[in-house]
C-alpha positions as CSV (number, residue, x, y, z in Angstrom):
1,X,-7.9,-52.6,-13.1
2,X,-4.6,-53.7,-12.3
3,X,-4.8,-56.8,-13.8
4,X,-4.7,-55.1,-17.4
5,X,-1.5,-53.9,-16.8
6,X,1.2,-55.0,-19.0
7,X,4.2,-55.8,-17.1
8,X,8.3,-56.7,-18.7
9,X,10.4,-58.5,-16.6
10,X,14.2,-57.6,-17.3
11,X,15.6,-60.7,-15.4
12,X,18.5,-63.0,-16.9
13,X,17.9,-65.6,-14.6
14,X,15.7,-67.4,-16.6
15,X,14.1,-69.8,-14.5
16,X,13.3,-67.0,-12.0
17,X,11.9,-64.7,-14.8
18,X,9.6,-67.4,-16.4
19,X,8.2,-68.3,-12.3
20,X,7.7,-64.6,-11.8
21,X,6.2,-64.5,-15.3
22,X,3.7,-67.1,-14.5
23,X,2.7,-66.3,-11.5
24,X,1.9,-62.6,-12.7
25,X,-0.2,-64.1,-15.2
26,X,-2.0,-66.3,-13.2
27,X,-3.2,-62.6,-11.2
28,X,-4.4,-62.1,-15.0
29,X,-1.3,-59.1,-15.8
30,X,0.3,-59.8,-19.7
31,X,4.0,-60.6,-18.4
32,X,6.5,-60.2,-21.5
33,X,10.7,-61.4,-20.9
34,X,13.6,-59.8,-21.9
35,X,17.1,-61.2,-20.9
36,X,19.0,-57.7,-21.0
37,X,19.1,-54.2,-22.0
38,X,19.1,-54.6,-25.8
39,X,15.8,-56.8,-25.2
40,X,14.0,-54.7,-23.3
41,X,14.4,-51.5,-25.6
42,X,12.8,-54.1,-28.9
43,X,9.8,-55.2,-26.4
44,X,8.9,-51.6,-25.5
45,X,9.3,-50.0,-28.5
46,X,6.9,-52.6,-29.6
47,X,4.7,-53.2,-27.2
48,X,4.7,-51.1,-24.4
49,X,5.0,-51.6,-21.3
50,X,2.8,-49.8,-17.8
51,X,5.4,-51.7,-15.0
52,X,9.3,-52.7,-15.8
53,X,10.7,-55.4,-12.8
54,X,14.5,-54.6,-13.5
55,X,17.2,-56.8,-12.1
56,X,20.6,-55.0,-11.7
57,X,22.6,-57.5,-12.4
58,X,22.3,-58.9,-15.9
59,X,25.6,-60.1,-16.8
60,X,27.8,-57.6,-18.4
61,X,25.3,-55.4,-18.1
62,X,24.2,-53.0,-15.2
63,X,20.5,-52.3,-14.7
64,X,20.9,-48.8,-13.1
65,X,22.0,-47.7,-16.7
66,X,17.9,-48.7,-17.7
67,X,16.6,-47.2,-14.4
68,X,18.3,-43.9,-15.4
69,X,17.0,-44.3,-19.1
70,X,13.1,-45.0,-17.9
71,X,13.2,-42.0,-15.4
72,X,11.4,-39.3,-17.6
73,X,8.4,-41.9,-18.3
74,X,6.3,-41.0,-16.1
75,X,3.7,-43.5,-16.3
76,X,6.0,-46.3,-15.9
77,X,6.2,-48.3,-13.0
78,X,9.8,-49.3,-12.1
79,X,10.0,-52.1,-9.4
80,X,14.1,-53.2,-9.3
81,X,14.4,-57.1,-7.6
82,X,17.9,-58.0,-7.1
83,X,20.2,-60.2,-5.0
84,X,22.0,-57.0,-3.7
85,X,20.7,-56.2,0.2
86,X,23.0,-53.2,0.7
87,X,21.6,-50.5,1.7
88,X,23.8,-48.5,-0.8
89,X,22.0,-50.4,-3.4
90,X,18.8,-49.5,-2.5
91,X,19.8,-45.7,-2.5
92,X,21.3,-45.7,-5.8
93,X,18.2,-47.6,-7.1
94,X,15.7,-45.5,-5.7
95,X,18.3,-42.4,-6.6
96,X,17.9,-44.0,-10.3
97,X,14.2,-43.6,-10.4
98,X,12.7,-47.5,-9.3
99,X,9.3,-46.8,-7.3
100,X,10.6,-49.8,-5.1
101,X,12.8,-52.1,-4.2
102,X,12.8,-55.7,-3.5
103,X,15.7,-58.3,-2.6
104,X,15.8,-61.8,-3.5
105,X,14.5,-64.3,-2.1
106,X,11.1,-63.0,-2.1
107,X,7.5,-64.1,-1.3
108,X,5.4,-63.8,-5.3
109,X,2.8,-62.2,-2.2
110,X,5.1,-59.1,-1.5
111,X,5.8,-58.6,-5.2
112,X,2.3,-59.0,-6.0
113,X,1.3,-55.8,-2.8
114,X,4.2,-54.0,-4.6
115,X,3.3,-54.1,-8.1
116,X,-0.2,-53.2,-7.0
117,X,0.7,-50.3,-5.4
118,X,2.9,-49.1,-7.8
119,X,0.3,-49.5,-10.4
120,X,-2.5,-47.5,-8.5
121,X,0.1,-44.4,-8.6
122,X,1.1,-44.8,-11.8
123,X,-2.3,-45.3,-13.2
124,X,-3.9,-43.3,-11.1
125,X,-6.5,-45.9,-11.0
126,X,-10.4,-46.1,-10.0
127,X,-11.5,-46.3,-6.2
128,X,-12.3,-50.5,-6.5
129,X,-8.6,-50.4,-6.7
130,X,-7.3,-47.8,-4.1
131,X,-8.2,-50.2,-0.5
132,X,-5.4,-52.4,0.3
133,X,-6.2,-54.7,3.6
134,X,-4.7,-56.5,6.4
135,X,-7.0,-58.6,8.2
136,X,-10.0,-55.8,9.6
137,X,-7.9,-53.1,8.8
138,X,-7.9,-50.7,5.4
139,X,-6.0,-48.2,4.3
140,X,-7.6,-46.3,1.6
141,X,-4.5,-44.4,-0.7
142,X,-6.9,-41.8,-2.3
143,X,-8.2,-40.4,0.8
144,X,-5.2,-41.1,3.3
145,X,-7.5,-42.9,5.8
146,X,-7.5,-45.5,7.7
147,X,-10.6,-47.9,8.5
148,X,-11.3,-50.6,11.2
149,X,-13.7,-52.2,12.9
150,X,-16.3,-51.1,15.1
151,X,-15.3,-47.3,14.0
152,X,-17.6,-44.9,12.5
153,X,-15.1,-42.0,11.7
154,X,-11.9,-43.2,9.8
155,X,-8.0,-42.7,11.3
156,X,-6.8,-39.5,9.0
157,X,-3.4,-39.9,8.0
158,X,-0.5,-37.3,6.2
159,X,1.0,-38.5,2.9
160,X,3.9,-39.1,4.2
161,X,2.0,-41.1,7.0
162,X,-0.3,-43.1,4.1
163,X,3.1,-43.6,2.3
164,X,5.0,-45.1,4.8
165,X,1.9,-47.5,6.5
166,X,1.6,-48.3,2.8
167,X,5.0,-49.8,2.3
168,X,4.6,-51.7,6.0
169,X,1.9,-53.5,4.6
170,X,2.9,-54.1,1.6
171,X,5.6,-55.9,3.2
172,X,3.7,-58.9,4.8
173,X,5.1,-59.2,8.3
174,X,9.0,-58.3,7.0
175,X,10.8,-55.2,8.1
176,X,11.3,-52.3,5.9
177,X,14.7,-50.8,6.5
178,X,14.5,-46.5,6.8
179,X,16.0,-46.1,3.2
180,X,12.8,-47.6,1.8
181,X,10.5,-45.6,4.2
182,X,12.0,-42.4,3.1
183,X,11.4,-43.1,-0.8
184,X,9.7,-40.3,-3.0
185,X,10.7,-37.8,-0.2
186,X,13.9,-35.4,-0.2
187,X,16.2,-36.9,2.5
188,X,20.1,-36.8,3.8
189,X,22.0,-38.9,5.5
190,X,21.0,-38.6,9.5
191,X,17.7,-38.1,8.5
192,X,15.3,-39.2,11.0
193,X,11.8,-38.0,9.9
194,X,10.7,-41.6,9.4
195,X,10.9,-41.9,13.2
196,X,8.9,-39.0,13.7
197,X,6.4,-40.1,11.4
198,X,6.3,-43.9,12.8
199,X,5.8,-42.1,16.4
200,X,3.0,-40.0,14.8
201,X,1.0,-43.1,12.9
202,X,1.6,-45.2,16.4
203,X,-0.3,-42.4,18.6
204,X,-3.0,-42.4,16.1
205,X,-3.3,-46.0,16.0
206,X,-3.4,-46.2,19.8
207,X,-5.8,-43.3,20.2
208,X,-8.5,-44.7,18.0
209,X,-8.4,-47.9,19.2
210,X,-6.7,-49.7,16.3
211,X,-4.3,-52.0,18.2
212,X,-4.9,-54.8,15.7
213,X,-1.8,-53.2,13.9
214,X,1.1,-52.7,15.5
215,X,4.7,-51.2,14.2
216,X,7.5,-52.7,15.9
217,X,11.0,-51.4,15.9
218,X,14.1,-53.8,14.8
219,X,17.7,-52.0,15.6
220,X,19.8,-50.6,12.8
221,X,17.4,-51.9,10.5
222,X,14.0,-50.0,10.3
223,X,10.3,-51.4,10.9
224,X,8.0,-53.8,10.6
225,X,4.3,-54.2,11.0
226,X,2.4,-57.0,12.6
227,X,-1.1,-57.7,12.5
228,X,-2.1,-58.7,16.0
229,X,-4.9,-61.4,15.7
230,X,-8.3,-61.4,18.3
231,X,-10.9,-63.6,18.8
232,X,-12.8,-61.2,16.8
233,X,-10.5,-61.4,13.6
234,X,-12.2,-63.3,10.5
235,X,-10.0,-64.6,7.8
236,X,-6.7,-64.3,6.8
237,X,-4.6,-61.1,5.9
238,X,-5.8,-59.8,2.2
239,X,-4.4,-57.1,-0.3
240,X,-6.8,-55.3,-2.6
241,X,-10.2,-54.1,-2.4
């Protein structure tokens, strides 16, 4: 389960790291601190880590130089959170090796959809922990389908497809700019697959009947996914089986 994962937080802002720290271990994960590079290298060597949340700015210090360093272990999870919103930064931190990306502020919600679903690749693990959900809808990641109500076949998705509805949700309601969208996939600059894909995933979505979801476009930016509510709708958006 995810919630046996052991998880270090490279964060200097300490305040921040002990809040993210607690509220990781209140969603039962073991959450260990370390205020820089040099700290980090003693906890792992000790202890081991299965998810590193790396901050790039840690004084002095620059957290790509650890992203680089982590790259060839391939069971670790690398989630970077930083103040930097550039879209450069994202591409040299996803270039670096981080499964994902997010800026401060952030909702512990969207960390907690991100570390899960970092986890489940990383860990490649069992099927009670491969369903994420918002409100009727689920996305299962092992088979690359989508379930909702009142259907008795599922919506087949591509990988690409899976990966990129994935990150939407994962996002809670907030739009996920293209650089994000294109992670784990070769890309250049120009590169407007993501589009094609969106356009594919919306068609599907229509033709089955799925208009509880629906991917909106924001300008120069990239996408984000809304869960449109009906008097049929029970209970609040959920991740996790």
């Amino acid at each position: 389960m995810t919630g046996d994962a052991r998880i270090i937080i490279v964060e200097d802002n300490l305040p921040l790291a002990r809040a993210v720290a607690r509220w990781l271990c209140s969603q039962g994960y073991a959450a260990l601190l370390a205020g820089g590079l040099a700290d980090f290298r003693a906890q792992y060597a000790e202890r081991g880590a299965d998810l590193v949340l790396l901050d790039l700015n840690l004084g002095g210090e620059d957290g790509l130089t650890l992203a680089r360093e982590l790259r060839e272990e391939r069971r670790l999870g690398l989630i970077i959170m930083t103040g930097r919103d550039e879209v450069q930064d994202r591409v040299r931190g996803l270039d670096a090796g981080a499964d994902d990306y997010v800026v401060k502020p952030f909702a512990m919600e969207e960390l907690g959809a991100r570390v899960r679903a970092v986890l489940r690749r990383r860990l490649h693990l069992p099927d009670a922990d491969r369903v994420i959900r918002l409100g009727p809808v689920a996305l299962d990641l092992v088979r690359s389908e989508l379930h909702g109500p009142g259907r008795a076949e599922p919506v087949r998705l591509t990988e690409r497809q899976r990966d990129i509805l994935q990150r939407l949700i994962a996002a809670a309601g907030e739009v996920v700019d293209r650089v994000e969208l294109q992670a784990h996939h070769p890309w250049e600059p120009g590169d407007r697959s993501v589009d094609v894909h969106v356009s594919a995933i919306r068609r599907k979505l229509a033709a089955t009947g799925m208009q509880a979801l629906q991917i909106t476009s924001v300008r120069s930016r990239g996408y984000r996914l809304d869960l449109i509510r009906t008097t049929g709708d029970m209970g609040a958006p959920t991740d996790g089986a």
